[in-house]
MIMARMI-324603 format. One record per residue (C-alpha): residue in three letters; x, y, z. Coordinates in pm, 1 decimal, m for minus. Each point is the difference from the previous one (the first is absolute). Last residue first. Example, Ala and Ser with C-alpha at 12.3 -4.5 7.8 and 13.67 -1.06 7.14 Angstrom:
BEGIN
{r->ser | east->1367.0 | north->m106.0 | up->714.0}
{r->ala | east->m137.0 | north->m344.0 | up->66.0}
***
This chain:
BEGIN
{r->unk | east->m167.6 | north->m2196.4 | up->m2154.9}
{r->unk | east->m67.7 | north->m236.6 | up->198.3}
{r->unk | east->278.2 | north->m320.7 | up->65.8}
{r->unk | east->m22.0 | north->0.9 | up->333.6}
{r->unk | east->m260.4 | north->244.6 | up->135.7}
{r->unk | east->50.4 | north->371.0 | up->25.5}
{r->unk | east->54.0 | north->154.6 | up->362.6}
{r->unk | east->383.0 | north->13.7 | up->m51.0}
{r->unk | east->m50.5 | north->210.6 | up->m379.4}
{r->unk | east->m241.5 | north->285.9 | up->161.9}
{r->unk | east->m329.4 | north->33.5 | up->m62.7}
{r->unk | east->m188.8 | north->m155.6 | up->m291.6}
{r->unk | east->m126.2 | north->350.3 | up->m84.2}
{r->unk | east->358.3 | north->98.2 | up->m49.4}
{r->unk | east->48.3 | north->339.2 | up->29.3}
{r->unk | east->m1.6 | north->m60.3 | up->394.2}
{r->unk | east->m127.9 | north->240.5 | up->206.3}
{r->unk | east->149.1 | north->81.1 | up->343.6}
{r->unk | east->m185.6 | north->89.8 | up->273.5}
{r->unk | east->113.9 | north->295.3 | up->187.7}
{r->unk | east->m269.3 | north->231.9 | up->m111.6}
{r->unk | east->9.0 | north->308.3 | up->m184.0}
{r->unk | east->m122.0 | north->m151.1 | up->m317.3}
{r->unk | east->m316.4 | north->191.1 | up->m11.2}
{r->unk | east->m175.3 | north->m361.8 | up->62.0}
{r->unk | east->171.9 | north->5.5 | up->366.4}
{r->unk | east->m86.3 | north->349.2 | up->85.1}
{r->unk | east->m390.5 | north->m42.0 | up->m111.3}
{r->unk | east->8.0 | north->m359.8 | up->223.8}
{r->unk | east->166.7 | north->147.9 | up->316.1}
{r->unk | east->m277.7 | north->300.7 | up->m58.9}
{r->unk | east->m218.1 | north->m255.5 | up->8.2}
{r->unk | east->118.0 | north->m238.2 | up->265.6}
{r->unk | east->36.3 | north->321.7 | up->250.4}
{r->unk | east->m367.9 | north->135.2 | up->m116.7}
{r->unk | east->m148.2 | north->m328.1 | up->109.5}
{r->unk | east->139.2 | north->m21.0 | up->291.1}
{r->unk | east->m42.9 | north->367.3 | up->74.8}
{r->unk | east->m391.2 | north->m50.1 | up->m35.9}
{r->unk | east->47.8 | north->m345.8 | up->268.6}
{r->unk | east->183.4 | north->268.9 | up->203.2}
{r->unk | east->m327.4 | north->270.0 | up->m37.1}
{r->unk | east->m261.5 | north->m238.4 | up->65.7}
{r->unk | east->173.2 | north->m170.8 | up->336.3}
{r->unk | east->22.6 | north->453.6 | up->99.5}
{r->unk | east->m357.5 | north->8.2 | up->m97.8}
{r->unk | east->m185.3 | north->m302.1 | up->188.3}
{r->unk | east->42.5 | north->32.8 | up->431.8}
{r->unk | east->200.9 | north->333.7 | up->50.4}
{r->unk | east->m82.5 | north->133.0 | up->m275.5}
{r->unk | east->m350.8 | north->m43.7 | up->9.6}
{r->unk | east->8.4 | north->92.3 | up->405.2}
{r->unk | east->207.3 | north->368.8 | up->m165.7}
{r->unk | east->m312.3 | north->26.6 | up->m238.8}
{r->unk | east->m274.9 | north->17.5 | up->303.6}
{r->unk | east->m265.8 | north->m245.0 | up->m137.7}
{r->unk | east->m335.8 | north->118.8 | up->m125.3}
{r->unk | east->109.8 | north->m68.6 | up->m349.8}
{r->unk | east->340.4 | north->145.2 | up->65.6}
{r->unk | east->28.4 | north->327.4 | up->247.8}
{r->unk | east->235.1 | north->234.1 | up->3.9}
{r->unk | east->37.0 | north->128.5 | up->350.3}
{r->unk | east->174.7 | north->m360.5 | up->79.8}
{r->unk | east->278.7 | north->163.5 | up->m207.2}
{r->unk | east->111.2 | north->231.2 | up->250.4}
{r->unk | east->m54.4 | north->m294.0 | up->335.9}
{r->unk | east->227.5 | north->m232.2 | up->m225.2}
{r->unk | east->299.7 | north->215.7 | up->m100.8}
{r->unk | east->266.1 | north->m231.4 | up->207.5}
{r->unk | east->m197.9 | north->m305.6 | up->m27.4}
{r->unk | east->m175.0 | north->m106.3 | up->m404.4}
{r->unk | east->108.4 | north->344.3 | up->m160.9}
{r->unk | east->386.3 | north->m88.3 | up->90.5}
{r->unk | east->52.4 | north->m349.7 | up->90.4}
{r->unk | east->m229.3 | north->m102.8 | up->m335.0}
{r->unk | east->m84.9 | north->235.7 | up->m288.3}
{r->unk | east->322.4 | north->201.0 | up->67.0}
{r->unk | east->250.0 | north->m306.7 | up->69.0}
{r->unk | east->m97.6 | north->m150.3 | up->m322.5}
{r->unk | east->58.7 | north->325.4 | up->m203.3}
{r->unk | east->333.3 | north->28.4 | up->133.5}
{r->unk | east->10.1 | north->m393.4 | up->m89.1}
{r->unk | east->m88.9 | north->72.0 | up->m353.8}
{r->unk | east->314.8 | north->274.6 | up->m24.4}
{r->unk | east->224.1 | north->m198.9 | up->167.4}
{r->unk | east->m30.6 | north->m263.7 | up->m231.2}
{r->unk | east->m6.1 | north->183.2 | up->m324.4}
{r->unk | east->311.8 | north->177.5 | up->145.2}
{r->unk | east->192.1 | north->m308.8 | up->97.3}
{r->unk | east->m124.5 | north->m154.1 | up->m405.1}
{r->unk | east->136.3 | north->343.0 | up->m143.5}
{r->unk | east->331.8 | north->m25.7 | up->180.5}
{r->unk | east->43.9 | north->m415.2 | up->m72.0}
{r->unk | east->m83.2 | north->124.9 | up->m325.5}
{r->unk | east->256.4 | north->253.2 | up->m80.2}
{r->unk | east->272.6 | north->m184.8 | up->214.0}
{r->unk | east->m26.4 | north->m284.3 | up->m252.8}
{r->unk | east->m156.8 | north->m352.7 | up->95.6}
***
């Protein structure tokens, strides 16, 4: 893996779990009683939170984490090598194929 992307991949990470540690420790405990003025559906937001928003937001961030990992990858930025050969490289052919 290349400085470049071992950089951009820390900073992707950091980034998504800054926004993890707003929705959840932050807004869910230390901020609670502020956002509990909001309220959700008849249910004060910072108990939402708390209980279903902050589990909503990671599972989000997993999803946004494999796809951004995916869009950097196919860009050619990734650390996987490509082989030119679509049979792969020479030790992993069979015996005798060509």
């Amino acid at each position: 893996m290349t400085r470049s992307a071992w950089r951009s991949t820390l900073n992707r990470t950091i980034l998504l779990l800054a926004i993890w540690f707003l929705a959840g420790p932050v807004l869910g405990i230390l901020l609670v009683d502020r956002v509990n003025a909001i309220s959700f559906d008849g249910i004060p937001l910072g108990f939402w939170i708390a209980q279903q928003g902050s589990i909503v937001v990671f599972v989000v961030l997993i999803f946004v984490n494999a796809w951004l990992t995916d869009r950097y990858a196919r860009d050619g930025n990734g650390s996987t090598p490509r082989p030119a050969d679509p049979a792969g490289p020479a030790m992993h052919r069979p015996p005798g194929g060509s």
